[in-house]
C-alpha positions as CSV (number, residue, x, y, z in Angstrom):
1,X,-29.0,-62.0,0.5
2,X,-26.3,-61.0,-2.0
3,X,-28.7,-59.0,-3.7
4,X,-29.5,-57.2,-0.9
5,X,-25.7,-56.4,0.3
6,X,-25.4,-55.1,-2.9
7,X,-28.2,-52.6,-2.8
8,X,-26.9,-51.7,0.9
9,X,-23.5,-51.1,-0.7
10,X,-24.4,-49.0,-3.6
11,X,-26.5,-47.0,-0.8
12,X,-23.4,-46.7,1.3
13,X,-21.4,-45.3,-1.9
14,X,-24.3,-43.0,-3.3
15,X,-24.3,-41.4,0.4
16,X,-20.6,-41.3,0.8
17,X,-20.1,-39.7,-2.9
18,X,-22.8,-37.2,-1.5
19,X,-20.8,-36.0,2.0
20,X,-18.1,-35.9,-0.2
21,X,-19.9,-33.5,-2.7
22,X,-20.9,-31.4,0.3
23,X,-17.6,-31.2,1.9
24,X,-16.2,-29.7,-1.2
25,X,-19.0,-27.3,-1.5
26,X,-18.0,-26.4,1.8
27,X,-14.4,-26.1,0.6
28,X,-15.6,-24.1,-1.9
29,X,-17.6,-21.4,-0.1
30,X,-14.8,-20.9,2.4
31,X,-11.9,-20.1,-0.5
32,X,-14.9,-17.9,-2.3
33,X,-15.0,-15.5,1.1
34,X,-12.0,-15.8,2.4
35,X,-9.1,-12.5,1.2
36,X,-5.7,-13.3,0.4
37,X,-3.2,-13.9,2.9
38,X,-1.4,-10.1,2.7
39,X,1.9,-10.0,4.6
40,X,1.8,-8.4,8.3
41,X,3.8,-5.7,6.7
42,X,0.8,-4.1,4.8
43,X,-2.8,-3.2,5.0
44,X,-4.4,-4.7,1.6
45,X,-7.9,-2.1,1.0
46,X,-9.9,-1.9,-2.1
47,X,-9.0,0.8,-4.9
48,X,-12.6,2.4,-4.4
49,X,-12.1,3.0,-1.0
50,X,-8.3,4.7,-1.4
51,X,-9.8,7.1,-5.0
52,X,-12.0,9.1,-3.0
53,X,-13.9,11.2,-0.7
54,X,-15.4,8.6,1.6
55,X,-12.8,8.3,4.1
56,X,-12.1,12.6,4.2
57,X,-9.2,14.2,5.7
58,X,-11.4,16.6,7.7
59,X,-12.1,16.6,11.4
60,X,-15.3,18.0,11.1
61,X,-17.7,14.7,12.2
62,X,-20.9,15.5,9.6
63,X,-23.9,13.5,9.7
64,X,-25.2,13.1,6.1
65,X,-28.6,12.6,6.4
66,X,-29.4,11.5,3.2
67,X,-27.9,9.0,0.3
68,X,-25.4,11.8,-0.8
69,X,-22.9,11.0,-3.9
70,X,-19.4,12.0,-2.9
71,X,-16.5,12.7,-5.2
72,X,-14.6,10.4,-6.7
73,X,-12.4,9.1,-9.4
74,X,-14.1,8.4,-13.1
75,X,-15.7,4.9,-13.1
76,X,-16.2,4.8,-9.3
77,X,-19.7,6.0,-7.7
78,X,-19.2,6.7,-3.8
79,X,-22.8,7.4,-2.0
80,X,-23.1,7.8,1.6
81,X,-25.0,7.8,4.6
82,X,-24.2,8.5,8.5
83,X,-21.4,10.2,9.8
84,X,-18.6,11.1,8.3
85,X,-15.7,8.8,7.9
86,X,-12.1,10.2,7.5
87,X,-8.4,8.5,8.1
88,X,-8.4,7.4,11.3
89,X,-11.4,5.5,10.8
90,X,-9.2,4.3,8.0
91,X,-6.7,3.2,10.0
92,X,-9.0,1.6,12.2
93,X,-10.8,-0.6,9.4
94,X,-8.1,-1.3,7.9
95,X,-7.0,-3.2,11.0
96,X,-10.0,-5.0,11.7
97,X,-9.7,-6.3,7.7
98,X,-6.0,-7.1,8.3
99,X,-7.3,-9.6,11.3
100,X,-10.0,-10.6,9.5
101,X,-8.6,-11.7,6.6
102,X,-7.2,-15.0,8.5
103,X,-10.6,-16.5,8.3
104,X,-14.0,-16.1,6.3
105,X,-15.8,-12.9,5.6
106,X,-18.8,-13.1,7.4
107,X,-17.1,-15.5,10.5
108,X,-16.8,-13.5,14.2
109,X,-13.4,-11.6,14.9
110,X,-12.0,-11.3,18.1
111,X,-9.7,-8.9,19.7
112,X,-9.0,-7.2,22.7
113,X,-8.9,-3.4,22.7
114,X,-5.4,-3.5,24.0
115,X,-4.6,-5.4,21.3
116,X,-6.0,-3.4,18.7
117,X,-4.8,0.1,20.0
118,X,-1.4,-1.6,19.7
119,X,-1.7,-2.8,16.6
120,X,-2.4,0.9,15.7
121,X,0.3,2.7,17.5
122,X,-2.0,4.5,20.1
123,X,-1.6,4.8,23.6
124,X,-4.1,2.6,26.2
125,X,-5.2,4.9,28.0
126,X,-9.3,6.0,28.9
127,X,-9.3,8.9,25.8
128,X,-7.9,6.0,23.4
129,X,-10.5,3.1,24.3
130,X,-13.1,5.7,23.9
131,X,-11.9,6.8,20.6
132,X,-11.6,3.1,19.7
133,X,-15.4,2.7,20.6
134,X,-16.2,5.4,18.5
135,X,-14.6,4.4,15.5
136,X,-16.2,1.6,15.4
137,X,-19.6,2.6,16.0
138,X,-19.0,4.9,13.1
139,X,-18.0,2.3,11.0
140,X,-21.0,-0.1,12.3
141,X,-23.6,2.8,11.2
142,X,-23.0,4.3,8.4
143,X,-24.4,2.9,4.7
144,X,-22.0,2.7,2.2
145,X,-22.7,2.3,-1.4
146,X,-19.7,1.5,-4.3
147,X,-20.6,1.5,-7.8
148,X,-18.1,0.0,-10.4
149,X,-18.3,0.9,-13.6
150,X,-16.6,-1.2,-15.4
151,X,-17.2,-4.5,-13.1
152,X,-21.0,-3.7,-13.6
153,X,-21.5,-4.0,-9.4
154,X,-22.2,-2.3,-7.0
155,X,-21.7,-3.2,-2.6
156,X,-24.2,-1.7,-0.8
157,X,-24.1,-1.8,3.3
158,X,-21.8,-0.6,6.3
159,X,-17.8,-1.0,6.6
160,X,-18.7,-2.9,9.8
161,X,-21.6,-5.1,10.0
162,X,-21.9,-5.9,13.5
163,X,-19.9,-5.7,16.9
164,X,-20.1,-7.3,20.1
165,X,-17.9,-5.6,23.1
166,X,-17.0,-7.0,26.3
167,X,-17.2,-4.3,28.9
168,X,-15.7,-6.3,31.5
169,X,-12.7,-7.8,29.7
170,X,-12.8,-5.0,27.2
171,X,-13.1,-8.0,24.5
172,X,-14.9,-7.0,20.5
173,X,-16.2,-9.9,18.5
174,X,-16.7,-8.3,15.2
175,X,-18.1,-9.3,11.7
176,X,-18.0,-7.7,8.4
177,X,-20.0,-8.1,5.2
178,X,-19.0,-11.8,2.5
179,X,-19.5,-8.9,0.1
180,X,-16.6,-6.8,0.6
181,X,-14.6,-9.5,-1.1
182,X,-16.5,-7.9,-4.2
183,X,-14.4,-4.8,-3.7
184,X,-11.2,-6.4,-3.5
185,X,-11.6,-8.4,-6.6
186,X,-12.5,-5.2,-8.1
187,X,-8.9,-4.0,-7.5
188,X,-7.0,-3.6,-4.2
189,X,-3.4,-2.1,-3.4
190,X,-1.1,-3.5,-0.7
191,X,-0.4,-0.4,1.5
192,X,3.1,-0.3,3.4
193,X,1.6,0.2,7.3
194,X,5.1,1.2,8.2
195,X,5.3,4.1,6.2
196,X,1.2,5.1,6.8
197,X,2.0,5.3,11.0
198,X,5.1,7.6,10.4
199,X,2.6,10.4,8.8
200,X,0.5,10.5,12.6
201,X,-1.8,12.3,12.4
202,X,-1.5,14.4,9.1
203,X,-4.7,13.1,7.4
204,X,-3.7,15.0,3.6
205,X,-0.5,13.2,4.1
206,X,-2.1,10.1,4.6
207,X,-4.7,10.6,2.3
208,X,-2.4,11.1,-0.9
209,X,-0.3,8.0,0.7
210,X,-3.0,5.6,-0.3
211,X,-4.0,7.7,-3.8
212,X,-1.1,7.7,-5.6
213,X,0.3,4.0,-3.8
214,X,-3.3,2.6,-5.4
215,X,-2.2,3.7,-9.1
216,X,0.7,1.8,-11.1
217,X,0.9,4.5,-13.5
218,X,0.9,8.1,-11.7
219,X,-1.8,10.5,-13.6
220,X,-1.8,14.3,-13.0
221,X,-4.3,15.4,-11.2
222,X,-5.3,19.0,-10.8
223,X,-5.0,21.1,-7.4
224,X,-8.4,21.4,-7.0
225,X,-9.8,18.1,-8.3
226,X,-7.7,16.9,-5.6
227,X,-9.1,19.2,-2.8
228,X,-12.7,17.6,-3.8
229,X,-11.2,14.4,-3.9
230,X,-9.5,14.3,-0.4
231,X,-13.2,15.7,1.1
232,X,-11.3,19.0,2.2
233,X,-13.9,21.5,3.1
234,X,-15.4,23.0,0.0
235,X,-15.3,26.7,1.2
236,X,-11.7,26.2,1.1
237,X,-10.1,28.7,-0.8
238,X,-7.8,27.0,-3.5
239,X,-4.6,29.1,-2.2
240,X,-5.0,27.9,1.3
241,X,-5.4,24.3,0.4
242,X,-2.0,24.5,-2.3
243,X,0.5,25.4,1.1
244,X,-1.5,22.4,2.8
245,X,-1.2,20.1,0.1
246,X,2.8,21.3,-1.1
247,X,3.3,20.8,3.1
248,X,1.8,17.4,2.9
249,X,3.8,16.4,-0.4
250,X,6.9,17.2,1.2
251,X,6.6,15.3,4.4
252,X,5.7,12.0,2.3
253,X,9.2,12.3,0.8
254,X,11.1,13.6,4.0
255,X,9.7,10.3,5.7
256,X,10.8,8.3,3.6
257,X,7.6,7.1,1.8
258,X,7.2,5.2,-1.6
259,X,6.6,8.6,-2.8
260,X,10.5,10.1,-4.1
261,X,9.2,13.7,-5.2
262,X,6.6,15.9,-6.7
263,X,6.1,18.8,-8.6
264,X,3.2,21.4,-9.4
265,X,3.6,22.2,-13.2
266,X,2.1,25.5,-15.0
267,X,-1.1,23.9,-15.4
268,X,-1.8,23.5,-11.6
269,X,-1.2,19.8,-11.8
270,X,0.5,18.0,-9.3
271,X,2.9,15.4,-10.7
272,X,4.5,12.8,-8.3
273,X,7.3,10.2,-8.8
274,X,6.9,7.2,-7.1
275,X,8.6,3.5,-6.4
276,X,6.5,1.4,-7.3
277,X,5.6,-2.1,-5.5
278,X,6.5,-5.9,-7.0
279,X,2.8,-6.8,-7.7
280,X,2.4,-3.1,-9.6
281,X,5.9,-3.9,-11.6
282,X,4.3,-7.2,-12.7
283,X,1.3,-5.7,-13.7
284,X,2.9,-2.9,-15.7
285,X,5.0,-5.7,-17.7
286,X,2.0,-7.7,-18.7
């Protein structure tokens, strides 16, 4: 009989030590796919995304019908697929990651449209929900891939990976890709959602907002490397897009941004000076 209890004990034990083993695995998996916990002040988005062409500050919705390489920073490889993404789908995805970042990649995220157009400073009205539906269908079908270099990886798939919509309570359940955690490890830079809503709807504005706020150290760039990097129209004569971009520099430092002043030096390089944030202090004093 003791012999017995003893082998229905040690059974017991072997099958406790193995729920245990799996709850931990669990634990795991969840802290592997789950982002950090930003502040509600900021919009965290990875450095790939904010150092190139993908999301354009045109207007001009082109469908790419084919894999097509777009421009981008040295050591980041941007190819595309679908119709064209610029800021405001942006602003909308980087939204849906700010929700979605209380819970697992991969897990359902629900919102209500009302909710979300606030969250985005729109209005509520018909035009609005309609633009909101389109933004995400956008982000839902086009096919993203991100190559970096240095990490040796590459994400492959669509900003949005599924959506689910309500039309009667005018409800989303939403999920994105586990793998877009790859991207964030990869580098990611906290942008201040405060300053990014005063700029409305001036997409250059915008778009250098997130550049230079995703580099510690601020490197000149060329006029027209950064035409080709903002996705401005390539027929657009350099002249034209040099009172754009002086226009857009200026209202980044009248509102107040992170961004203190700028210059254009003989060279045709535009040189910015810029506060930088806490997390890109610490990383400049390592």
């Amino acid at each position: 009989m003791a012999t017995r209890n003893s082998e229905e004990w040690l059974q017991e034990r072997v099958q406790q030590a193995k729920e245990e083993l799996a709850r931990q695995s669990s634990n795991d998996d969840a802290l592997a796919t789950q982002l950090p916990l930003w502040p509600d002040s900021v919009r965290a988005v990875p450095n790939a995304l904010l150092r190139g062409a993908l999301f354009s500050i045109s207007n001009v919705r082109d469908v790419v019908r084919k894999r097509t390489l777009l421009a981008s920073v040295k050591g980041i490889e941007i190819r595309f697929k679908g119709e064209r993404l610029n800021q405001t789908d942006l602003d909308t995805w980087e939204t849906i990651i700010h929700l979605a970042r209380a819970q697992n990649l991969g897990s359902k995220i629900r919102f209500s449209a009302h909710a979300m157009l606030t969250m985005l400073g729109r209005h509520h009205g018909r035009e609005q929900h309609e633009q909101l539906k389109e933004d995400i269908s956008r982000l839902t079908g086009a096919v993203v891939e991100i190559t970096i270099k240095d990490e040796g990886q590459a994400f492959g798939g669509t900003m949005v990976q599924s959506y689910y919509r309500d039309e009667v309570e005018q409800v989303y359940v939403i999920e994105v890709s586990p793998q877009l955690l790859k991207l964030y490890q990869a580098g990611n830079t906290y942008i201040d959602w405060g300053e990014r809503q005063q700029l409305g709807n001036a997409n250059l504005a915008k778009w250098l907002h997130g550049f230079y706020s995703s580099h510690a150290v601020q490197i000149p760039y060329k006029v027209a490397t950064i035409r080709d990097l903002c996705g401005a129209k390539a027929s657009q004569r350099l002249g034209d897009f040099r009172k754009l971009l002086r226009t857009a520099l200026d209202l980044l430092v009248t509102r107040g941004t992170s961004i203190t002043g700028w210059a254009i030096d003989e060279n045709d390089c535009v040189i910015v000076t810029r506060r930088l944030s806490e997390s890109q202090r610490r990383h400049l004093d390592r």
